[in-house]
N, C-alpha and C positions, 0 to 999 in steps of 0.2 A: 280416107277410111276404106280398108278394102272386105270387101264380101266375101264372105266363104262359103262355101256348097257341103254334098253329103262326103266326096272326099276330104275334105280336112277334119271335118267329124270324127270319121272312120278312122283317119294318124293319130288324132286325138285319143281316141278310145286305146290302139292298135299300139300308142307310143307309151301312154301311163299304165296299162300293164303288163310291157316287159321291164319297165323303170320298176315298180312294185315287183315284180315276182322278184327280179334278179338282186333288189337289194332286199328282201325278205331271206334269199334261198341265202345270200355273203352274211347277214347279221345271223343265220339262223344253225351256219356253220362256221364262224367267227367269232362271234360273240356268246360268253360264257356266261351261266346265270352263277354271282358268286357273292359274297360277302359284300364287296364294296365294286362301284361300278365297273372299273376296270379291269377285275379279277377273269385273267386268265384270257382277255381280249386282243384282237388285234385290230387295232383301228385305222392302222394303215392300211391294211389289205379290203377293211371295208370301203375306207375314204376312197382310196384308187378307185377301185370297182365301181363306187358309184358314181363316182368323175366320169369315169372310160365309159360306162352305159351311157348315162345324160347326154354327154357329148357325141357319141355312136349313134342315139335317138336321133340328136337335133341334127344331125349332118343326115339321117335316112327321109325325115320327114318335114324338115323344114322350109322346104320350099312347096309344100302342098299344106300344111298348118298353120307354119311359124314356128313348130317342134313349143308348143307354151308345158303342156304334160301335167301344169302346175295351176290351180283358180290362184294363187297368189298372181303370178304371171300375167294370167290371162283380163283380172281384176286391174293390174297398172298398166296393161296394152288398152281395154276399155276406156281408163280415166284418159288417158293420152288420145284418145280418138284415133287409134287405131287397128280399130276391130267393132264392128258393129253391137250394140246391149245384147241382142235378140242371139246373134251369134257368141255372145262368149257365155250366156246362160244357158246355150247347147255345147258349150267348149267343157264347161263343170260338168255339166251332166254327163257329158262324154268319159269326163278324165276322173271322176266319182264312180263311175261304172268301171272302167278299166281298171282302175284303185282295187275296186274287190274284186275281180275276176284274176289279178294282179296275187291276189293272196289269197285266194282259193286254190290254186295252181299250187303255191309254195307249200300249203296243209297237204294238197294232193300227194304231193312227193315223200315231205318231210315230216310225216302226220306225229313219231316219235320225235324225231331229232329236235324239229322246230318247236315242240311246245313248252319246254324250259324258258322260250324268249319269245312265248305267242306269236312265233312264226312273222316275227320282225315288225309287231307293235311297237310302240315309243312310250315313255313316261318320265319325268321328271324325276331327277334320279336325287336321292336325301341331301347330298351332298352341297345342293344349292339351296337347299329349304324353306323353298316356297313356288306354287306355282305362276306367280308375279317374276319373279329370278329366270323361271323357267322359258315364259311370256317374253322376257327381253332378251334372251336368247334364241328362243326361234325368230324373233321380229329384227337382229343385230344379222344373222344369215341369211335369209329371206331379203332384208334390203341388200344385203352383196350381191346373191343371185341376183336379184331383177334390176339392179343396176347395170347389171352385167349385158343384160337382156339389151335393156332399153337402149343404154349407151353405145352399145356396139352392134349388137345384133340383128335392132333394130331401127338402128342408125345411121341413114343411107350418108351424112357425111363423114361416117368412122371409118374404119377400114372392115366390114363386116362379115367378110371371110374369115377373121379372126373371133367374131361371136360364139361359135361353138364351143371353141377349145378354151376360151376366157370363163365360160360358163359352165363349164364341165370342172377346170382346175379350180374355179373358186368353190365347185358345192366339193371338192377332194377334199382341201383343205379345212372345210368348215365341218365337215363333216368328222377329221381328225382332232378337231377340237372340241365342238359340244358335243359329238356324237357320246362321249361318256355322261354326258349330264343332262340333254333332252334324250337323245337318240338320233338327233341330227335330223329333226324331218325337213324343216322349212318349207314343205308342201302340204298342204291341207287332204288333198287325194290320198298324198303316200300316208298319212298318219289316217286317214278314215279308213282306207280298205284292208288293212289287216286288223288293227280295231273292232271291226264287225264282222270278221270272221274269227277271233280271239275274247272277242267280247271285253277286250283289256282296252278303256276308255282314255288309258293317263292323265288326267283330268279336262278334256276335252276343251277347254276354250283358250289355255294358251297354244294350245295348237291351229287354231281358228285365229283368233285376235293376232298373236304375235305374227304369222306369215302377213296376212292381212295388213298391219301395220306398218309394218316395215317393207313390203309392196308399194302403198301408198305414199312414206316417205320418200324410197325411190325414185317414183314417177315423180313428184313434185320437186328435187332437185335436180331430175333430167330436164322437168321443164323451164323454171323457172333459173336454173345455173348454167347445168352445161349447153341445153339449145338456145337458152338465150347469150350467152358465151358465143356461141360458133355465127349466131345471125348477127353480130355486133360486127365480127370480124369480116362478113361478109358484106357486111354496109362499108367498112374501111375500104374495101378493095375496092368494090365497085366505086367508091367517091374517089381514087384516085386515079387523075389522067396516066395513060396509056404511053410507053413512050413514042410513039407513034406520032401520039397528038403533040405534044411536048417541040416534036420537028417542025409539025406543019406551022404552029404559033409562030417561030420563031422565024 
């Protein structure tokens, strides 16, 4: 378990609101307020954008944070004993604060543009109808992300120079997909701090629950599949003689 100081604080805070402003500023000029979700969108150029940021974050600050940006994140680094209680209820706090300051920024700018799409709030769009449908899709991305996290990123027997970019391209992708039917949060920060600057709540608990959940899923198949996978195979090796020894026997 490693400790963290006031600098990882500070990336924390420093990381979740350029992650916020910059997918509020791509949703707020992107994304069209229109009849049916996808009217007049383009969720490729969102999904990109918010792959290319994420990934941009966690390669800036990763090695002073962990680049988490995300309490989904930071909530399955914890259960994993990878980050101190004490320190990842300063990591939310952190990245809850960055969150709104993250979309204050974006109202700053876009005070007209943006409020057709309350300057990159999220809500569950009729189309799935119900916020239960909604629920399982923020918690169905959210476990991608932080699998992603866990498995590789924060996986010293992965290859974890490839964590970023694995992390970045799966929030693209997922983002191309529910982005028309939640809004793609899978962050509990990124759906709180324009929120509360928009006052647009989208029904507030599958955006809590679903990351949440699907977090926790994660970590529990990192623990209990993939590392105990990798430590199986590492008792194989080690129980097998050396060809070394194999000489001397003989």
């Amino acid at each position: 378990m490693q400790d963290r100081g006031l600098a990882a604080y500070i990336a924390e805070l420093v990381g979740t609101f350029f992650l916020v402003f910059v997918i509020g500023m791509v949703v707020s000029l992107y994304v069209a307020a229109g009849g049916s979700a996808q009217f007049g969108s383009d969720y490729a150029v969102v999904g990109l954008t918010q792959g290319l940021v994420l990934f941009a974050l966690i390669m800036v600050f990763g090695a002073v944070s962990g680049g988490h940006f995300n309490p989904a994140v930071t909530t399955a680094a914890a259960f994993l004993k990878k980050i101190d209680p004490i320190d990842a209820v300063v990591y939310v706090l952190a990245q809850l604060s960055g969150a709104v300051l993250g979309a204050l920024a974006v109202k700053g700018l876009l005070l007209d543009e943006g409020r057709a799409v309350n300057w990159g709030a999220v809500d569950v769009s009729p189309l799935l109808g119900s916020d239960f449908a909604g629920m399982l899709c923020e918690a169905i991305g959210a476990f991608l992300i932080v699998l992603g996290f866990v498995a590789v990123a924060m996986n010293k027997r992965a290859r974890s120079e490839w964590g970023p970019l694995t992390v970045g391209l799966t929030f693209a992708f997922l983002v191309m997909i529910f982005g028309p039917l939640t809004g793609g949060s899978f962050n509990p920060a990124r759906w709180f701090g324009p929120a509360l600057v928009s006052n647009d709540w989208g029904g507030v608990w599958p955006y809590i629950v679903g990351p949440l959940l699907g977090a926790l899923l994660a970590a529990i198949l990192f623990k209990f599949v993939i590392a105990a996978g990798e430590s199986e195979d590492d008792s194989e090796k080690a129980a097998k003689p050396s060809g070394g020894s194999n000489r001397a026997t003989k």
